[in-house]
C-alpha positions in Angstrom: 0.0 0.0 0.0 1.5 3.0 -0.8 1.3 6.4 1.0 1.6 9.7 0.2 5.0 11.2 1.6 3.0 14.4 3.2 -0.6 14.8 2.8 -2.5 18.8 2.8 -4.5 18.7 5.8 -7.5 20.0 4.0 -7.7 16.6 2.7 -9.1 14.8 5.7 -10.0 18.0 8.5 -13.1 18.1 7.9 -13.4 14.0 8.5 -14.9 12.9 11.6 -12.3 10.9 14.1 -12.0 7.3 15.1 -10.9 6.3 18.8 -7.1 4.3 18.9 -7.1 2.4 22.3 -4.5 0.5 24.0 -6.8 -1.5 25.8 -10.8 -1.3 26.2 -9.8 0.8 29.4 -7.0 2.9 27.9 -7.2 6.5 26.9 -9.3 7.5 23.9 -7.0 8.8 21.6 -8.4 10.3 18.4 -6.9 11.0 14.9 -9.2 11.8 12.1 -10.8 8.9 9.9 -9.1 10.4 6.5 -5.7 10.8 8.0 -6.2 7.2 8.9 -6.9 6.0 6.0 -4.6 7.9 4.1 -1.6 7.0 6.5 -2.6 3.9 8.7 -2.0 1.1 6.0 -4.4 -2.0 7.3 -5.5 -0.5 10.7 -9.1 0.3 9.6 -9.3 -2.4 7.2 -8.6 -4.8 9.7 -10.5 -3.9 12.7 -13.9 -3.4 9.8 -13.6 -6.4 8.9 -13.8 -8.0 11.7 -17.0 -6.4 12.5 -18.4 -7.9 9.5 -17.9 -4.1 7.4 -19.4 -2.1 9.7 -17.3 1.1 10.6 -15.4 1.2 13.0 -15.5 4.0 15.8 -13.5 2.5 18.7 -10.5 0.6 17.7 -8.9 -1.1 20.5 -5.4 -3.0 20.4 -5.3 -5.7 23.0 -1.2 -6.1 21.9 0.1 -2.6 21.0 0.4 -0.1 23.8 -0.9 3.2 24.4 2.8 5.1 24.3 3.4 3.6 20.6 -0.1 4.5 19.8 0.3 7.7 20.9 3.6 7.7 18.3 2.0 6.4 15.2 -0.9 9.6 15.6 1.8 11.9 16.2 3.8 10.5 13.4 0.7 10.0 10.8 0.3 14.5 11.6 3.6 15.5 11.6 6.0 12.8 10.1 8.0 11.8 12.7 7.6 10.7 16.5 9.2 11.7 19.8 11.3 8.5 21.6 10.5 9.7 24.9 6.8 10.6 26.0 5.7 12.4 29.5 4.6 8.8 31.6 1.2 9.3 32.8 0.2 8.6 36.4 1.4 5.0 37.5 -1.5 2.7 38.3 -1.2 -0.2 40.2 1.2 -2.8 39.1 1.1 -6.0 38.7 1.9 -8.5 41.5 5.3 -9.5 41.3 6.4 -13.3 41.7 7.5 -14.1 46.1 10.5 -14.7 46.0 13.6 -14.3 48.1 15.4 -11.0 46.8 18.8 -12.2 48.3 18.8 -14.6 46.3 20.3 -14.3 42.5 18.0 -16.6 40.8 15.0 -14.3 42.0 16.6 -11.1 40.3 16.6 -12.9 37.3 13.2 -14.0 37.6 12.2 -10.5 37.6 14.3 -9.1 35.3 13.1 -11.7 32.7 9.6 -10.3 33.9 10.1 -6.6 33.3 12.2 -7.7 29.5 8.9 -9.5 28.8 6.7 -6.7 29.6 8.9 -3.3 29.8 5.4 -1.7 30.3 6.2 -2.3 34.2 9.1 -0.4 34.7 8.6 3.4 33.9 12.5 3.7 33.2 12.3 0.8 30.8 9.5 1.5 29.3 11.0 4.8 27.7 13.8 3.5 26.3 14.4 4.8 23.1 15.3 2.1 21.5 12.0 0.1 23.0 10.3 3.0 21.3 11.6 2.4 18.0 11.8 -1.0 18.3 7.9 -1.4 19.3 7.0 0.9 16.5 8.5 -0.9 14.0 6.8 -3.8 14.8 3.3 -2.0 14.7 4.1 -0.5 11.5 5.3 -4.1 10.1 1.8 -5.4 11.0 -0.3 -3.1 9.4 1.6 -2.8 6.6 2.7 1.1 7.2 5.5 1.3 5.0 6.9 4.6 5.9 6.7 4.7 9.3 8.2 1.1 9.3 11.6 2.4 7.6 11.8 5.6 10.1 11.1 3.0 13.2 14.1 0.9 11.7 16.4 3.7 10.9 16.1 5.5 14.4 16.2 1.6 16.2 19.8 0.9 14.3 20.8 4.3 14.9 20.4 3.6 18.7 22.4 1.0 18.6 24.8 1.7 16.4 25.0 4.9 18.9 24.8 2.5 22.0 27.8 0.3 20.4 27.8 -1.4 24.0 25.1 -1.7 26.9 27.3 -0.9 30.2 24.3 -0.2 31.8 21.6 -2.5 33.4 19.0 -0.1 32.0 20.5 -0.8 28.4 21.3 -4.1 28.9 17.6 -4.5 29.8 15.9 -2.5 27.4 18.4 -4.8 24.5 17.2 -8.0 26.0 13.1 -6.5 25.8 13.9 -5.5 22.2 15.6 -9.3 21.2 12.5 -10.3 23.2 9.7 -8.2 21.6 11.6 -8.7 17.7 11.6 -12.6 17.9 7.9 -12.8 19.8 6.3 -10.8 16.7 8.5 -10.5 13.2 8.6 -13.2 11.2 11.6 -15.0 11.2 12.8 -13.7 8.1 12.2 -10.1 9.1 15.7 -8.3 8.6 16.3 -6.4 11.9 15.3 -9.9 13.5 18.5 -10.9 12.1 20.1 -7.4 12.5 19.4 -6.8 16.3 20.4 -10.7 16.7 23.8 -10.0 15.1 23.9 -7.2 17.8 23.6 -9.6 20.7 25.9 -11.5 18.9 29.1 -8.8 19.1 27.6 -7.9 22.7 27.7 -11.5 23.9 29.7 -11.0 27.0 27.6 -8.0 28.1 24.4 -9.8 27.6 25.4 -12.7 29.4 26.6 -10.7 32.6 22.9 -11.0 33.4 21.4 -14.3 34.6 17.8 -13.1 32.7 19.7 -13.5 29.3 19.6 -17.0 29.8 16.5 -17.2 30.7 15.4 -15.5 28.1 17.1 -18.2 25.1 15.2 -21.0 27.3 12.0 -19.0 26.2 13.3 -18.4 22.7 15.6 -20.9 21.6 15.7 -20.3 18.1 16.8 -16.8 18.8 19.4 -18.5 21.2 20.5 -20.9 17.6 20.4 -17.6 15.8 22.8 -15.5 18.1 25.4 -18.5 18.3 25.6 -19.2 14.9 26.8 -15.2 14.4 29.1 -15.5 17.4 30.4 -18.7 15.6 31.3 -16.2 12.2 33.0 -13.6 14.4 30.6 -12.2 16.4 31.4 -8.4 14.4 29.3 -5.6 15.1 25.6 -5.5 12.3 27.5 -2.5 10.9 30.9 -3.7 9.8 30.8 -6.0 7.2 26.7 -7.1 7.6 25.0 -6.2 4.2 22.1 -3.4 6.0 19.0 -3.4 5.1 16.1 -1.2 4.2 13.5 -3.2 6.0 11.8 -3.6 2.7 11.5 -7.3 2.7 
């Protein structure tokens, strides 16, 4: 589907809007039906049809959340996205698993927990490269072609940036991106095999953390697929990796 690269806004103003929700008690967050058609790829087709063709008013996304919504109606106005957004008020958070916190295991436990869902953790959660990262992967599944190559420039150009992840927050917020990349692209997807080429040349960084295990026990064919590249070398995705356009 192709889009146009900027659209007049007299061309969809006087449109009515449709509500984007994160969940069915998330924010209503409106963008204007012609801007969404015009710059949403599948989103309206996909939620009309399954309502049988009727039109859809409320759209509500049990998998996406509310801070990359909030990105793609920014982006779909102005053309490009902030990777940080003010946090609302916390609500309550999810119970955590008992466990003793003097012991290492636990730590990883939860760790794995927050790389899982980074939505817990506030710090986390606004990672840039989580933003570009999650964004990428809405774009690539409703078929939003320019957004998807700005998510995927701005997501390699974090971590080309990042080179290494001292930190635990961007240690974490690598490990929730590896996480999120091989849960919902398709195995062929090319920053699948980018970001895995990453963990590859960060291997002993990633591995400090007891969750990184963890987390190739949950996805062991992104485990195969980081070994294999540590088994070539282990180089960084940008020296000597063909890049890609995210086309494919």
């Amino acid at each position: 589907m192709s889009e146009p690269a900027a659209v007049p806004y007299s061309s969809f103003l006087e449109s009515e809007t449709v509500v984007l929700k994160a969940s069915e008690s998330g924010r209503h967050l409106r963008i204007h039906r012609g801007l969404l058609n015009l710059k949403g790829g599948h989103i309206l087709h996909a939620f009309e049809a399954a309502l049988g063709g009727e039109k859809c008013e409320i759209c509500v996304f049990q998998t996406t959340s509310e801070s990359t919504l909030v990105r793609f109606i920014e982006w779909a106005y102005t053309g490009d996205y902030p990777a940080k957004i003010s946090p609302r008020r916390a609500g309550p958070r999810a119970p955590q698993q008992d466990c003793d916190e003097s012991k290492e295991p636990c730590v990883h436990i939860q760790q794995l927990a927050m790389i899982i869902d980074p939505d817990t953790d506030e710090s986390l959660a606004n990672h840039s490269l989580l933003a570009h990262v999650h964004l990428y992967i809405f774009a690539r599944a409703y078929a939003i072609p320019g957004l998807r190559r700005l998510a995927l420039e701005k997501a390699m150009a974090t971590l080309r940036d990042l080179d290494q992840p001292i930190t635990l927050r961007d240690r974490l917020a690598v490990m929730a991106a590896l996480h999120a990349s091989s849960t919902k692209l398709l195995r062929n997807d090319p920053f699948l095999e980018w970001i895995a080429q990453y963990a590859a040349y960060n291997i002993e960084h990633l591995r400090a953390l007891g969750a990184f295990e963890l987390l190739l026990v949950k996805r062991p064919q992104l485990g195969a697929s980081i070994f294999w590249k540590i088994l070539a070398g282990g180089q960084a995705p940008w020296q000597g990796v063909p890049s890609t356009d995210g086309s494919a």
